[in-house]
N, C-alpha and C positions, 0 to 999 in steps of 0.2 A: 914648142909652141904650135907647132904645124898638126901635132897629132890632137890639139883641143878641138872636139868638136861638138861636147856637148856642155853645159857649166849650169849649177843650182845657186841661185844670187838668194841671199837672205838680205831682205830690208830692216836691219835695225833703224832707232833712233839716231845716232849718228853717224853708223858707219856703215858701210855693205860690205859683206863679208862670201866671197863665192867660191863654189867648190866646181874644179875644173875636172872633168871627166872626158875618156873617147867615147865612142861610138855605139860602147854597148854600156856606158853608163858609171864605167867600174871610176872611180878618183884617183886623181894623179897628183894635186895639192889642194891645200885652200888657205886662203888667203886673207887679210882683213886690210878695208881701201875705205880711205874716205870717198866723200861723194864726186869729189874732182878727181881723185887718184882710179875711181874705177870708170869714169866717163874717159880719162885718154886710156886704159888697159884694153876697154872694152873697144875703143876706135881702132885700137892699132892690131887685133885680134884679127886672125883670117876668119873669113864666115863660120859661125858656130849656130847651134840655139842653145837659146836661154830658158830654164824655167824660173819664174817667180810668183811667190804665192799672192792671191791677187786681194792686197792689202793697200795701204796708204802708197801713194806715187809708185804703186806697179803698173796704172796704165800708163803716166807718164814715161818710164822707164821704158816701158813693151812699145811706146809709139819711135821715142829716142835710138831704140835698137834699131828698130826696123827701119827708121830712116837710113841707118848706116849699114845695110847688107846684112843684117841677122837676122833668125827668125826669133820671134818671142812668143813663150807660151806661159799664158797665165792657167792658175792652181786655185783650188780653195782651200785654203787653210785646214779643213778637215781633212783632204785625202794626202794631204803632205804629212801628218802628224801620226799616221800608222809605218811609214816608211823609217821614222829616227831610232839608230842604233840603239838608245840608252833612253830609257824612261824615264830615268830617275836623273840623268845628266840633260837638262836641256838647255843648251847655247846656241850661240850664233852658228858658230863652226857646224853642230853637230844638225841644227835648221839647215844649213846648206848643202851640206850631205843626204838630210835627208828627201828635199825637193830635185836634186840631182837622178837621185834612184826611183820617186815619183814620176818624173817627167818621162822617164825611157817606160813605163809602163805599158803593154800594147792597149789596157783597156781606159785606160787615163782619160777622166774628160775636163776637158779644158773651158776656160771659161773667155768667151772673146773680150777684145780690145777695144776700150769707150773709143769713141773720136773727142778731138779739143769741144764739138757741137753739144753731143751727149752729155759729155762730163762738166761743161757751163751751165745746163739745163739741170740738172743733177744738183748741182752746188743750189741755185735757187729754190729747189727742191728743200735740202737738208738743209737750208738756212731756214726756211720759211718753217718746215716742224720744228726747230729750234727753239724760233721763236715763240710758236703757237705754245712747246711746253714750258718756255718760261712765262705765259703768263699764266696758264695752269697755275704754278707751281707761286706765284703771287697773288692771283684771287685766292688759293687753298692758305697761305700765308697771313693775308688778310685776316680771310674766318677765324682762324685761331687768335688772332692779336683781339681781334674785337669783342670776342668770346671772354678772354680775360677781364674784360669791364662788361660782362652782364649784357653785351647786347648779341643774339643772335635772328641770324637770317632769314632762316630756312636754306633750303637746296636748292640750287640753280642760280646761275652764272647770275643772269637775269636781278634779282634780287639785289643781290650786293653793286652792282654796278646802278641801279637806279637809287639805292639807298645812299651810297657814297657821299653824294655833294653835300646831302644834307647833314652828312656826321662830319664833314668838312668843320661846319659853321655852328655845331650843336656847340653848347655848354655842360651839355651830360660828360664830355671828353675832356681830358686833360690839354692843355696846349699844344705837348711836345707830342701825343699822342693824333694830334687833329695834323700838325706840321708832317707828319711820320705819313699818312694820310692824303695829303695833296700830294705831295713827292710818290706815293703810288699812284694815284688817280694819273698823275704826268706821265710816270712808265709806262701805264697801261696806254694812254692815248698814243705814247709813242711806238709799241708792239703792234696797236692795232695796225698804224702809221704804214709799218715796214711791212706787215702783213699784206698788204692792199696791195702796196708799190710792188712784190712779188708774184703775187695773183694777178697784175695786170701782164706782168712778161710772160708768166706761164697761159695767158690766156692769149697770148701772143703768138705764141707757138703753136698754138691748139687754135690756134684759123688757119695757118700759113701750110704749115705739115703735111702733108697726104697723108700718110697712116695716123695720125693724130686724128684727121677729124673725120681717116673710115675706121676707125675703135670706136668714138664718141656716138655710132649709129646704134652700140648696143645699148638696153635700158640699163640705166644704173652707173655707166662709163659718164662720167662728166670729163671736165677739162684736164681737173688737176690729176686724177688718177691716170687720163689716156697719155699726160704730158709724161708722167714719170714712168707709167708703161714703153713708153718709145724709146724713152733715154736712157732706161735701162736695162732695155733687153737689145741690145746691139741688132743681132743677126736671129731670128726668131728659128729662122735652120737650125740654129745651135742643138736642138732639140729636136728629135725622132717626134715627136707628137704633143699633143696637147695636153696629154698625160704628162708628158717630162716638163713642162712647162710648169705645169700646176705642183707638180712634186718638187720642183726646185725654190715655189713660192711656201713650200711648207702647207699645204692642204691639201693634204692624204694622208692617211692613219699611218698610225706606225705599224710595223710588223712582228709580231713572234710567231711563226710559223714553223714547225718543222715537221717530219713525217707523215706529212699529208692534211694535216688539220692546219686551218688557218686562221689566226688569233692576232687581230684585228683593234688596234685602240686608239686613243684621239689623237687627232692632228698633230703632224712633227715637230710645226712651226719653226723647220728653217726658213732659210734665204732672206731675203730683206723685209723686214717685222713693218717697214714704211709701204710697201705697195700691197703688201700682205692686207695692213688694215684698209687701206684706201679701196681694194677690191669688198671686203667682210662689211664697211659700208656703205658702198656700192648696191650690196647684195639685199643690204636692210630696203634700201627707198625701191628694190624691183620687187621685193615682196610684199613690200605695203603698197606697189601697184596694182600686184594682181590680185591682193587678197579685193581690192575695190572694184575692179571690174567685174561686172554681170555675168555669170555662168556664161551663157552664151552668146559673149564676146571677147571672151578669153582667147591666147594664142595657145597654141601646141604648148611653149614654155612655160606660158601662166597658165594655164593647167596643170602640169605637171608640179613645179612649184606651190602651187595648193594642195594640190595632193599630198607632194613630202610634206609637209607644214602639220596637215591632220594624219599624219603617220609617226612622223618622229620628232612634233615640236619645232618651237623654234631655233633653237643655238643651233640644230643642226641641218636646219635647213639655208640657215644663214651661211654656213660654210659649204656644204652642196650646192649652193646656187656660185658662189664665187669661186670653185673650183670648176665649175660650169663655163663661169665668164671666161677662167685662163684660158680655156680649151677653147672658146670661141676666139679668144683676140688671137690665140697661135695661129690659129686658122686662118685668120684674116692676113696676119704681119707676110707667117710662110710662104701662102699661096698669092700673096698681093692684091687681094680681092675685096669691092664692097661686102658688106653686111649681108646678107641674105635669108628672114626667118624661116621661108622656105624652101631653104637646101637639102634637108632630111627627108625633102618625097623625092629627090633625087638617088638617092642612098638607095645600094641592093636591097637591104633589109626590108625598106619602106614598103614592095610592093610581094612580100614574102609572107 
């Protein structure tokens, strides 16, 4: 027991199953523990660390260690899944193993540890898109039921929600079809309901925060996106630069590069597909700013952002601008500092 000091915990559905290693990583057993059976192994443990891939209750897990003398280091699920013995064999055991040999890595990057604050702010987050795509997926519902008896809409939300009441009370609809009908109109009033009540806590957050409302000085940064920027990017250090920040939101090309040429294609779209879009439409309402403002009374940014627009269109100007913001909000979290649009005459470059 004395010589465990390193161990790879795989979080199944109901059990945690960890693989004990020493110092250089090599395994010495592995084990399968329920959730109480591996909360006293891992108490009664001399100080070790732990890797765990940073999936459902891995931060909880990584907060629970660390309270009790361990370190914990969280993984992302892709750089664990090159390190597993057996391609073709994939289990719990051979998971733990494999995040075991990941974690001793020297170039490993780890991914930090929500606090209880982050990950409550987070939850209101991914409740609230939840709900927003079920009611998506109920006005799209609608359209087709309605469709079936000859009546359609047109496009936009808009539409059907002011059409509703009255196909409530029409006689063109069947009865059980008009009842089918209020019981949506009631969901819908109650989605909107919970929507609100979420929007007012994350707007809560984003007065109170310091770094929430010096993100919100950029154009395009509103509430909701700065709220779930903060909450989700723990330690903005985490990242060498604004570059890493933006590559870990998935908006930077992908690469095939090799022997000197360099081949270049669209956006990778890892990391969280939720702050990802919340920036992509962020990036829309900064560039229907600047396309409005007067030549000159443009900024440096909106400038430039016009320019890309008549060079390469819009879809990709829409993602150069939001790759833009990452690299600004890192700026801001890293270095702790207000906004500043003219920080770039301060730049070596600037006066070169």
């Amino acid at each position: 027991m004395s010589q465990i000091t390193t161990v790879g915990v795989d979080l199944a559905k109901n059990v945690i199953v960890v693989c004990a290693g020493d110092r250089t990583g090599r395994p010495m057993y592995t084990r399968e523990l329920s959730f109480q059976g591996f909360a006293q192994w891992a108490a009664n443990l001399p100080e070790a660390t732990f890797g765990l891939e940073a999936c459902s209750s891995a931060h909880y897990w990584a907060r629970w260690l660390t309270e009790r003398g361990h370190t914990a280091k969280l993984m992302a699920a892709e750089h664990v899944g090159a390190f597993r013995m057996s391609r073709g064999a994939k289990n719990d055991r051979n998971d733990a193993q494999a995040v075991l040999a990941a974690m001793v890595q020297p170039a490993m990057r780890f991914v930090a540890v929500k606090t209880v604050e982050a990950q409550s702010m987070l939850a209101l987050h991914t409740v609230r898109q939840g709900w927003k795509t079920e009611r998506t997926a109920l006005l799209n519902r609608t359209r087709g039921l309605l469709s079936e008896f000859g009546i359609w809409l047109g496009q936009g939300t808009g539409n059907l929600l002011r059409a509703l009441p009255g196909l409530i009370d029409s006689e063109q609809l069947p009865p059980r079809v008009r009842l089918v009908l209020r019981q949506i109109r009631e969901q819908l009033a109650l989605l909107d309901q919970q929507v609100r009540a979420t929007d007012i806590e994350i707007r809560k957050h984003a007065k109170y925060d310091d770094n929430v409302k010096r993100v919100q000085a950029i154009s395009g940064i509103g509430p909701v996106t700065a709220s779930a920027l903060v909450a989700t990017v723990a330690n903005a250090n985490d990242f060498r630069n604004g570059r890493q920040l933006a590559a870990w939101l998935g908006l930077v090309p992908r690469q095939w590069s090799s022997g000197g040429k360099e081949r270049l294609g669209r956006i990778t779209k890892r990391g969280d597909s939720y702050l990802r879009g919340l920036l992509t439409q962020g990036a829309r309402s900064t560039i229907h700013a600047a396309q409005r403002k007067p030549p000159d009374k443009r900024t440096r940014l909106q400038s430039w952002i016009v320019e890309t627009h008549d060079r390469v269109g819009y879809g990709k100007t829409q993602v150069a601008v939001a790759n833009k913001h990452a690299r600004m909000l890192w700026a801001i979290l890293a270095h702790g500092e207000a906004y500043d649009p003219n920080a770039w005459q301060r730049h070596p470059m600037a006066s070169a």
